[in-house]
DOPADREN-224481 format. One record per residue (C-alpha): residue in three letters; x, y, z. Coordinates in pm, 1 decimal, m for minus. Last residue first. Example, Ala and Ser with C-alpha at 12.3 -4.5 7.8 and 13.67 -1.06 7.14 Angstrom:
2
R resn        x        y        z
R  SER   1367.0   m106.0    714.0
R  ALA   1230.0   m450.0    780.0
//
This chain:
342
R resn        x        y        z
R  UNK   3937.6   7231.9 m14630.9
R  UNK   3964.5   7323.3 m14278.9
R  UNK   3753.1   7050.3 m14210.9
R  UNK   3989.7   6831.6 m14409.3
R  UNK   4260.7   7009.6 m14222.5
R  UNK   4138.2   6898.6 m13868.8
R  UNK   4079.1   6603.5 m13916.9
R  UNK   3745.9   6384.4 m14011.4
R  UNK   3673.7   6074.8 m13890.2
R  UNK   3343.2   5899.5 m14156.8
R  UNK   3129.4   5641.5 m14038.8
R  UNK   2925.3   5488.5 m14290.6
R  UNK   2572.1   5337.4 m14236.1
R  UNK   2357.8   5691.6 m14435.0
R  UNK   2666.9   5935.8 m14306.9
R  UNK   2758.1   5873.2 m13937.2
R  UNK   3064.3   6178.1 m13895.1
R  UNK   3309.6   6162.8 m13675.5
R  UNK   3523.2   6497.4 m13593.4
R  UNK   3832.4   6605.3 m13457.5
R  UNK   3900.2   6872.3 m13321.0
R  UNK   4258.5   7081.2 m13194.6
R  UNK   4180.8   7401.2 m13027.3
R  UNK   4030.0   7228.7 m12696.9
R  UNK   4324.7   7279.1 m12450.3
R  UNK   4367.5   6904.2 m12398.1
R  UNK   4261.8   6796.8 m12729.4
R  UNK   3920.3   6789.1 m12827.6
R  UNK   3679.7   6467.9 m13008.2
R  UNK   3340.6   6535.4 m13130.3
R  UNK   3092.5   6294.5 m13253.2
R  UNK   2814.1   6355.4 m13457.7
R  UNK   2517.4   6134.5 m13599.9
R  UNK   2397.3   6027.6 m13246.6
R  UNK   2153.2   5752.0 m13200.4
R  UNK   2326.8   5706.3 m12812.9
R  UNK   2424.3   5356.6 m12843.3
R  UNK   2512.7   5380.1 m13207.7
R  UNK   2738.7   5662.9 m13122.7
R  UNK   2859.1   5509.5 m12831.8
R  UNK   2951.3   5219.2 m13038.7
R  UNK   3118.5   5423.3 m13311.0
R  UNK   3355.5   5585.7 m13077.2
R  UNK   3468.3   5277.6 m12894.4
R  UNK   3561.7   5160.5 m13263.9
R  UNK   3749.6   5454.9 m13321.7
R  UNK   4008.5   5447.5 m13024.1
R  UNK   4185.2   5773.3 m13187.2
R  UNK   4528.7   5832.4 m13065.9
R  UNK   4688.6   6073.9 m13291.6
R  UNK   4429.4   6329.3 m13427.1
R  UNK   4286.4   6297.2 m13129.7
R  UNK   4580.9   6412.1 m12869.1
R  UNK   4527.9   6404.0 m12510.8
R  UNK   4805.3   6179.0 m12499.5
R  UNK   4705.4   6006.1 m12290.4
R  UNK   4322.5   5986.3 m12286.7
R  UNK   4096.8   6119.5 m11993.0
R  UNK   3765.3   5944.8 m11981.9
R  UNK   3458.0   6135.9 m11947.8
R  UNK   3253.5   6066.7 m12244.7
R  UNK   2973.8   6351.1 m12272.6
R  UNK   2659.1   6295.6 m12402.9
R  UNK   2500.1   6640.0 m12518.3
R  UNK   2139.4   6638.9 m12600.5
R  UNK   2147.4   6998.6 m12844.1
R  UNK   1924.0   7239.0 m12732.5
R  UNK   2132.3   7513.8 m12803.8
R  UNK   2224.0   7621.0 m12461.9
R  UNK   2314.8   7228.2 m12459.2
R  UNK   2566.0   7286.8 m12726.3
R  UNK   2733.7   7576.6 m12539.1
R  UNK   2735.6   7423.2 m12199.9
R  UNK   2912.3   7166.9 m12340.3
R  UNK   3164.3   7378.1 m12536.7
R  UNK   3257.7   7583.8 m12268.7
R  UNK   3196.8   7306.4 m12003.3
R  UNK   3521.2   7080.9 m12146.0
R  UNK   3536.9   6842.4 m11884.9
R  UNK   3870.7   6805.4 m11879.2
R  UNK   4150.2   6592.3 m12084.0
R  UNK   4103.5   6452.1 m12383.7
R  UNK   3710.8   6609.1 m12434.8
R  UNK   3517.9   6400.9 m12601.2
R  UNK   3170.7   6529.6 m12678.2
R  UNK   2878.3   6309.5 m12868.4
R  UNK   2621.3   6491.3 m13007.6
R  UNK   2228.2   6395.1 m12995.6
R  UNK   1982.0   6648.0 m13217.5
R  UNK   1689.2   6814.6 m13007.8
R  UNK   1786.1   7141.0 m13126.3
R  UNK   2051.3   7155.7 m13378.1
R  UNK   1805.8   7307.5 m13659.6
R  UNK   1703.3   7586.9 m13378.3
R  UNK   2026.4   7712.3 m13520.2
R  UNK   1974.3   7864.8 m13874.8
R  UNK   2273.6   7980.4 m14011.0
R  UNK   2479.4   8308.4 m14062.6
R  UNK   2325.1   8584.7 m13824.4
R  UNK   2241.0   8304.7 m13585.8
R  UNK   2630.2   8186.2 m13537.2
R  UNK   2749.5   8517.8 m13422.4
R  UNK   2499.7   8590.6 m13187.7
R  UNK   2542.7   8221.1 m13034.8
R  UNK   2915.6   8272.0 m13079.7
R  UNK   2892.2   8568.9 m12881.8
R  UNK   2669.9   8452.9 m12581.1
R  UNK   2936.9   8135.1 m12564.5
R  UNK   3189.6   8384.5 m12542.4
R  UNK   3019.7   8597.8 m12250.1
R  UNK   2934.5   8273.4 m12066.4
R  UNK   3296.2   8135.8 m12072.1
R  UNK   3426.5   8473.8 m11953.3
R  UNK   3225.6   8434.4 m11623.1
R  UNK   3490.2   8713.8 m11448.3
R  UNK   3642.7   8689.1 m11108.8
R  UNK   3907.9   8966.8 m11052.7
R  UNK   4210.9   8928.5 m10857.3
R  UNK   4323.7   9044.8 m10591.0
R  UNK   4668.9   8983.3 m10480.9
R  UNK   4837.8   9028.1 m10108.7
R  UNK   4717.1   8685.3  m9974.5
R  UNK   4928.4   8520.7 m10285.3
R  UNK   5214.9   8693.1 m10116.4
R  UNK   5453.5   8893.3 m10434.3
R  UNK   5718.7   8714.5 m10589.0
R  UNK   6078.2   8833.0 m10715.7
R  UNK   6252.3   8622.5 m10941.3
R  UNK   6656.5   8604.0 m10953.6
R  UNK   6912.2   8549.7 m11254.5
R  UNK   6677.2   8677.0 m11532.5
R  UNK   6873.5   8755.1 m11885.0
R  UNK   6745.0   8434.1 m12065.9
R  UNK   6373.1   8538.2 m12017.9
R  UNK   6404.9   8868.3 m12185.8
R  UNK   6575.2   8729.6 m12432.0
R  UNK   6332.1   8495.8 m12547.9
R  UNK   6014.3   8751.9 m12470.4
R  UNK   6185.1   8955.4 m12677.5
R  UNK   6234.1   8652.7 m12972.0
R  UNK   5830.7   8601.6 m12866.8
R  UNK   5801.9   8945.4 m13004.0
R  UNK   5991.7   8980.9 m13292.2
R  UNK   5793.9   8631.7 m13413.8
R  UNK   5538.2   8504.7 m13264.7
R  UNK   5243.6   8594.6 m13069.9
R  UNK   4934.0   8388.3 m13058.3
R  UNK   4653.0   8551.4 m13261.2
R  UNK   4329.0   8677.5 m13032.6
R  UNK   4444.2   9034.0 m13080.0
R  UNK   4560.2   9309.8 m12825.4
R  UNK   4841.3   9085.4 m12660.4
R  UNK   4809.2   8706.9 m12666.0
R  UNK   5080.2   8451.5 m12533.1
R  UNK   5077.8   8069.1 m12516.4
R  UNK   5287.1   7901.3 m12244.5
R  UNK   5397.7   7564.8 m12134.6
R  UNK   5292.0   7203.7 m11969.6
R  UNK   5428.0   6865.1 m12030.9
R  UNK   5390.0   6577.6 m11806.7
R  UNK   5056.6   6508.1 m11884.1
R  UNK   5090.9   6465.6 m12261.9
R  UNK   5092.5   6724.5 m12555.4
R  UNK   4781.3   6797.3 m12723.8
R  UNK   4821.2   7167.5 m12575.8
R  UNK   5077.0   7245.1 m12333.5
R  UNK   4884.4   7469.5 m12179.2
R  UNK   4907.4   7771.4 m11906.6
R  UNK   4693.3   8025.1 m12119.9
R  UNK   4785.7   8400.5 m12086.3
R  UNK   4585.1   8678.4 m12246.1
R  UNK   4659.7   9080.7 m12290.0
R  UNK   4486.6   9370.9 m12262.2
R  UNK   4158.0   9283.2 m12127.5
R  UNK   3941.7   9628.8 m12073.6
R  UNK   3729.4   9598.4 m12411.6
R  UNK   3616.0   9230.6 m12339.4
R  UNK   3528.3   9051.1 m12657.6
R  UNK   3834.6   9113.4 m12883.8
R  UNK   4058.8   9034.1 m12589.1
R  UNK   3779.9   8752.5 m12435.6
R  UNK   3873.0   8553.0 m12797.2
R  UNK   4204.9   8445.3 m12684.3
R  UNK   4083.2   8258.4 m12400.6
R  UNK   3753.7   8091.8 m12570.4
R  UNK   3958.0   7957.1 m12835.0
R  UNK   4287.5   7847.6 m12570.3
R  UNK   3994.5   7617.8 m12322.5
R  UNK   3926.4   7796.2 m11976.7
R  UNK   4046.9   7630.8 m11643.4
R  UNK   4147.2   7851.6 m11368.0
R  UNK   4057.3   7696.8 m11112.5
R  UNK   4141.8   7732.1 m10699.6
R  UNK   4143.0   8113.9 m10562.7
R  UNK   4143.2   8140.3 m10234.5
R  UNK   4518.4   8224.5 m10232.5
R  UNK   4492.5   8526.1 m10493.7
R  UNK   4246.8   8691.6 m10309.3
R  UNK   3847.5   8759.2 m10448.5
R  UNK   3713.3   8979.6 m10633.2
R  UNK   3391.1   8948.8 m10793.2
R  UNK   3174.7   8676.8 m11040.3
R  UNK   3073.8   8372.2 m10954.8
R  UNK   3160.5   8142.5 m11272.5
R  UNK   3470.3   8198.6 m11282.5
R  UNK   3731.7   8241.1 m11528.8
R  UNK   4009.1   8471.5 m11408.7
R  UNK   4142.3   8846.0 m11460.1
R  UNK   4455.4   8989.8 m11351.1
R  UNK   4612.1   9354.3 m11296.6
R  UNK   4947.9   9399.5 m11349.3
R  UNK   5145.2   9573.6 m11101.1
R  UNK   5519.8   9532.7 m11162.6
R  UNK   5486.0   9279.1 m10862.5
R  UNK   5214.3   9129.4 m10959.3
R  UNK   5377.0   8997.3 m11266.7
R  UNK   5554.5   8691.5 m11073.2
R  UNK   5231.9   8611.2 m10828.4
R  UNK   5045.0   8651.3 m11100.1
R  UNK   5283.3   8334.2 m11261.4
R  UNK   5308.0   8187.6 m10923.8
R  UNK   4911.6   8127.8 m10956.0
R  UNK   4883.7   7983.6 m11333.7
R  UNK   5181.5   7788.0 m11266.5
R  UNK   4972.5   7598.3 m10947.8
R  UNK   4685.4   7605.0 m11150.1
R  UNK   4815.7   7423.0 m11426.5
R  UNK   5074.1   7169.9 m11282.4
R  UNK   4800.8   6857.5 m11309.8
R  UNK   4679.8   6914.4 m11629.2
R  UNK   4317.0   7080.2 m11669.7
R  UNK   4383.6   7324.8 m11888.3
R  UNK   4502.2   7679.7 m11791.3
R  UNK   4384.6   8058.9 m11725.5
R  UNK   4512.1   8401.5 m11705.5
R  UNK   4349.0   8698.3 m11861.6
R  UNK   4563.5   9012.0 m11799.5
R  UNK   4482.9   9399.0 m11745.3
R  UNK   4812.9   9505.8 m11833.2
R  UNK   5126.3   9766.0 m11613.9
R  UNK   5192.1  10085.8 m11803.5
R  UNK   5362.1  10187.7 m12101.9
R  UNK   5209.7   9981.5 m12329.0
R  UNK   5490.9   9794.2 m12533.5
R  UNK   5772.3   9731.0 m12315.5
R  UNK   5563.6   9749.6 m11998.0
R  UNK   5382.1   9426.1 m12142.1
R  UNK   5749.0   9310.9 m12241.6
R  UNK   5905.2   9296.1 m11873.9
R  UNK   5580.6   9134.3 m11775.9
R  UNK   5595.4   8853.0 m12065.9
R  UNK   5921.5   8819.8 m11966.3
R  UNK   5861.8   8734.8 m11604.9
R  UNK   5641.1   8509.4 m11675.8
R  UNK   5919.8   8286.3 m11898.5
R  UNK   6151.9   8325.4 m11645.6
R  UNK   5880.9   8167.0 m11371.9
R  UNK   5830.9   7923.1 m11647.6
R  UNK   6185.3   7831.4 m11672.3
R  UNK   6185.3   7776.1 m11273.6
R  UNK   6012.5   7475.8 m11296.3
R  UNK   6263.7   7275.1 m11502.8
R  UNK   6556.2   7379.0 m11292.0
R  UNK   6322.5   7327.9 m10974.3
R  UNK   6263.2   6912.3 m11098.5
R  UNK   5955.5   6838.7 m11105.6
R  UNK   5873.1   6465.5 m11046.4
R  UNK   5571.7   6266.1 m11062.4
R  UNK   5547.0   5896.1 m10878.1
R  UNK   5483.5   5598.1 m11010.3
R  UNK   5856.5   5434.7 m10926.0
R  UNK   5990.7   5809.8 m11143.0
R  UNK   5800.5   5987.3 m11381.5
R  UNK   5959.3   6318.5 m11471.1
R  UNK   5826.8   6662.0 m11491.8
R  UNK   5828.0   6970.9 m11687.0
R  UNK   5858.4   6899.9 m12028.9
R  UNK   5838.9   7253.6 m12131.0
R  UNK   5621.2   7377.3 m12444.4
R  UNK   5685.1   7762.4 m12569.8
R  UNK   5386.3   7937.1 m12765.3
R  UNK   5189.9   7880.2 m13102.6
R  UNK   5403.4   8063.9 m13353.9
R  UNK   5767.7   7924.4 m13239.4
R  UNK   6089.6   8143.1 m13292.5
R  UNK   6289.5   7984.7 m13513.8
R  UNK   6623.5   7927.6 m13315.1
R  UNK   6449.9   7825.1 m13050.6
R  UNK   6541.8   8048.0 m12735.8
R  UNK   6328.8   7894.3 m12448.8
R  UNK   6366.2   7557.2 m12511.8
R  UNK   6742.4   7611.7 m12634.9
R  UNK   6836.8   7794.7 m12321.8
R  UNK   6694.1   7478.7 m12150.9
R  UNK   6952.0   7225.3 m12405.4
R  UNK   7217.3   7445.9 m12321.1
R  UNK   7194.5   7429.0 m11966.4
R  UNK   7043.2   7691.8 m11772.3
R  UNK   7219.5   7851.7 m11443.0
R  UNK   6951.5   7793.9 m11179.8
R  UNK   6734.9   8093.8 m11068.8
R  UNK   6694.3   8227.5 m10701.1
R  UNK   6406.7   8304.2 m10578.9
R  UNK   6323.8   8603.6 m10391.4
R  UNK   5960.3   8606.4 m10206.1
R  UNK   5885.1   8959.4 m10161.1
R  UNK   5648.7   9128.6  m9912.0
R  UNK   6029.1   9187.8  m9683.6
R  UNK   6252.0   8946.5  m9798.9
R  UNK   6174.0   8571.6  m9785.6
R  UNK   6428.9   8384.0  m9947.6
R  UNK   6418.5   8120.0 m10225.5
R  UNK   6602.9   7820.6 m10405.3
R  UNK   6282.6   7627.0 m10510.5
R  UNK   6221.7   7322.1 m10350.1
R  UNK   6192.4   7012.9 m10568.5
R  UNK   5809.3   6950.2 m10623.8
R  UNK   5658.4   6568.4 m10565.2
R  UNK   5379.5   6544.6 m10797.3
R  UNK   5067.7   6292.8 m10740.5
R  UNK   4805.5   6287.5 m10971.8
R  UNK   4487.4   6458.8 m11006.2
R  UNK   4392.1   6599.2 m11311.0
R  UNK   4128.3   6910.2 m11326.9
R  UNK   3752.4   6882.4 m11426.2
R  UNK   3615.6   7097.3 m11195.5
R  UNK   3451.3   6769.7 m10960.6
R  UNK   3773.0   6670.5 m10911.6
R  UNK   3950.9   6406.2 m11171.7
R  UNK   4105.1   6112.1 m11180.6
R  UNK   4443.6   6003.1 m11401.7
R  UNK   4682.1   5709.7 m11241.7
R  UNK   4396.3   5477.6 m11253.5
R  UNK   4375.0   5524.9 m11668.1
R  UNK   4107.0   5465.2 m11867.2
R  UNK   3889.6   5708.6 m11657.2
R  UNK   3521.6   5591.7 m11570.2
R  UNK   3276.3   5728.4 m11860.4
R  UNK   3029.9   5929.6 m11749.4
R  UNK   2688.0   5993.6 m11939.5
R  UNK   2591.4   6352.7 m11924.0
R  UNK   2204.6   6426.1 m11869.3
//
């Protein structure tokens, strides 16, 4: 069994899928209903917005928006902010037909912040209409409308893996903002390999973005989309993986500690326990969602010695930045990502 952890902070809960629930008051959009399309109307960027989205080195791990504003304890998101992610889709669509000649079959998914699932949904509803196809994490698979559709959480590893796993995915796009806090949120790209783009192509994506005046959206109730259990086909690949290299029953029965910043983390859970490992999760949501940064170390050592567990593991918000404790002989020893690297 898991043991919970209430959240540190009352302004952070989460449902029962692991997403954050705070309050957000949206600015309307400046949009007209014509015909199946929903036309929205883009705001004129200000210098410091085309900078966001045109950096003059163009980033190698996708484009970060602070997207909303705290105001009297309440969440703000202000349309100008907003609609720089509904550029941002559009690009990537405009550069999928760039490069293959015909409309993707595209992975979406998100963390758990607060203004995932909603992006994650106007952003098929933005490449739907140059017919994309899209594929979701979920753990019934089928098809199913765009509207009924709720979570799309799936970590940034086991994301950009599914293109090497999955023959038919094209292209991958994870809503994330990574370690960065609640009321940021942004893009990473993938097309053909698991490796972020950068470069050429996120300057095309750049430009591409910059020239849009007016988005067109498609109904949610008009797009299918396709409900795949991606997380179990990864986790069945590492496992494969893993066994050809080291022995793994030697995990089995061993207690590990799993801190995920923001989420619930099931990939990795699920992955351990498959293993026989007695996970014991700590569910409390940290801000940032950061561990290399904000580390409560002495709350990790007692649930260690609470639990008789030798390994901790501490995730960032999209779950490709770890950090590990280690209990060697009466030391405890945190370990970064570079020294692991290393």
């Amino acid at each position: 069994m898991d043991v919970m952890i209430a959240p540190t902070f009352k302004m952070i809960s989460m449902d029962d899928t692991g997403n954050i629930e705070v309050k957000i008051d949206y600015e309307e959009l400046d949009s007209k209903r014509i015909g199946q399309f929903l036309h929205v109307n883009l705001p004129p960027l200000t210098t410091e917005e085309e900078d966001i989205i045109n950096p003059l080195i163009p980033p190698t791990s996708g484009i970060r928006i602070s997207l909303l504003e705290k105001k009297d304890g309440v969440f703000h998101c202000p349309a100008s902010r907003y609609c720089m992610f509904l550029r941002i889709f559009k690009a990537i669509s405009l550069l999928l037909l760039e490069k293959m000649g015909h409309p993707a079959k595209i992975l979406i998914t998100s963390d758990e912040r607060p203004t995932g699932d909603r992006l994650v949904r106007n952003a098929m509803q933005v490449l739907a209409v140059d017919e994309h196809e899209f594929v979701v994490q979920r753990h019934e698979p089928g098809d199913l409308p765009l509207s009924k559709f709720i979570h799309s959480g799936l970590s940034t590893p086991y994301s950009s893996s599914c293109i090497a796993i999955f023959d038919d995915i094209d292209a991958v796009i994870c809503v994330t903002a990574s370690h960065n806090s609640i009321q940021w949120n942004g893009v990473k790209f993938y097309l053909n390999v698991p490796i972020p783009i950068a470069g050429d192509l996120m300057r095309s994506i750049s430009n591409h973005a910059l020239q849009q005046t007016l988005i067109k959206m498609i109904d949610a109730d008009k797009i299918t989309v396709h409900g795949r259990d991606c997380e179990v086909a990864v986790n069945d690949y590492i496992k494969d993986l893993m066994g050809k290299v080291i022995p793994l029953e030697g995990v089995s029965g061993k207690t590990i500690i799993v801190w995920p910043y923001m989420g619930k983390a099931p990939g990795i859970v699920n992955l351990l326990q498959d293993l026989g490992v007695n996970v014991k999760r700590i569910d409390k949501q940290m801000e940032p969602p950061d561990p290399t940064v904000n580390f409560p170390r002495k709350e990790i050592i007692e649930t260690m010695k609470q639990h008789d567990a030798r390994i901790a593991v501490m995730l960032d918000a999209d779950r490709d930045r770890i950090v590990f404790m280690l209990k060697r002989e009466n030391a405890y020893q945190k370990m970064n990502p570079n020294e692991l690297y290393t």
